[in-house]
Each structure stands twice: as structure tokens, then as C-alpha cells.
C-alpha positions as CSV (number, residue, x, y, z in Angstrom):
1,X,-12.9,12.6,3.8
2,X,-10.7,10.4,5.8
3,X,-7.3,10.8,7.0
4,X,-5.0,8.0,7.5
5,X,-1.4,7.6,9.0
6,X,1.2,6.0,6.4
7,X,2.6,3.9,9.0
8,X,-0.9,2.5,9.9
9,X,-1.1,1.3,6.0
10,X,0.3,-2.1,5.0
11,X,-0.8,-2.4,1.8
12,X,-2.9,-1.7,-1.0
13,X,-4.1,-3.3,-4.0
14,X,-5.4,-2.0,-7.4
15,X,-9.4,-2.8,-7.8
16,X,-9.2,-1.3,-11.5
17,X,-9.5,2.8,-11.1
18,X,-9.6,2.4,-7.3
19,X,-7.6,1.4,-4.6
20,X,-8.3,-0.6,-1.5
21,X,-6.1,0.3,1.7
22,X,-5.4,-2.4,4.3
23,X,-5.0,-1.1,7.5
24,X,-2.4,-3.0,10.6
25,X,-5.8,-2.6,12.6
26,X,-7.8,-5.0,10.0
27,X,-9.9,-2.1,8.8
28,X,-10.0,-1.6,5.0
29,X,-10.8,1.4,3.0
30,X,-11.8,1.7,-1.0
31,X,-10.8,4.9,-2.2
32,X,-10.7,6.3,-5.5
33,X,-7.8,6.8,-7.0
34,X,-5.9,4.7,-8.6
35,X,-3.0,2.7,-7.8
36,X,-0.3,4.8,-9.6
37,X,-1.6,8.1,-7.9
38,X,-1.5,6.8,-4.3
39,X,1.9,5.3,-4.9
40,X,2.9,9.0,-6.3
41,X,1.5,10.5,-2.8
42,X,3.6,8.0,-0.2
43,X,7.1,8.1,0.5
44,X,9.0,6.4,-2.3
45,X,11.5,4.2,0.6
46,X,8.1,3.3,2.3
47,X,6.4,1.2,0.1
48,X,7.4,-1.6,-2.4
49,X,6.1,-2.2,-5.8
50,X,5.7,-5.8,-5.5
51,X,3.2,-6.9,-8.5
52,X,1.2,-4.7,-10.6
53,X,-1.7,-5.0,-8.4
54,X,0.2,-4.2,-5.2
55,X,2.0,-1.7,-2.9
56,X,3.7,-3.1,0.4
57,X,4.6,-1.3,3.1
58,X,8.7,-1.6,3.2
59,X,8.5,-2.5,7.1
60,X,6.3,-5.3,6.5
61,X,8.6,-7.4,3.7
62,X,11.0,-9.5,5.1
63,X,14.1,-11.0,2.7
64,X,15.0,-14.7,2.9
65,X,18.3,-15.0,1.4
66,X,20.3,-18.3,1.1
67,X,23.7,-18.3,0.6
């Protein structure tokens, strides 16, 4: 069993009924659960959706808008 901080976390991407973790630190984890269920444990405000495959950590998206 590991325990991980959320804000360490920057994303993590679906590997079909597991998950891997990427960690600020470069370390990666494989855990198994899926996608959907990790995404149901985080803070909803700290992580994005972004593509099927992947959760981002809200801190780490940046918004390029032109006007």
C-alpha cells in the first residue's frame, strides 16, 4: 500500500482497468483502479478531465486566450 499526496500528482492516464500516476518528482505508479474511480476519490476543482484517457492536475494547465 502506498500513500500519495494529491498535490504531488500531475496527472494520470487510463492503461485500460488501471491507472498510471505521474508524480512532480518523475516517479510513476500503476495502480489498479480505473480511471473513473480515482477521478471519484480527488477533489473535483483539482483535476481536469482533459481526454478520455487523462486527468490533469488543475494547477498544472495553463489557458492561452487570444482576444
Amino acid at each position: 500500500m502506498h500513500f500519495f499526496r494529491i498535490c504531488d500528482i500531475l496527472y494520470c492516464k487510463a492503461e485500460s482497468n488501471y491507472c498510471r500516476l505521474f508524480f512532480a518528482s518523475g516517479e510513476q505508479f500503476l495502480v489498479s483502479q480505473t480511471l473513473k474511480r480515482i477521478s471519484a476519490q480527488l477533489p473535483n476543482d483539482s483535476f481536469l478531465r482533459v481526454h478520455a484517457k487523462y486527468l490533469v492536475a488543475a494547477d498544472e494547465v495553463e489557458f492561452l486566450l487570444s482576444l
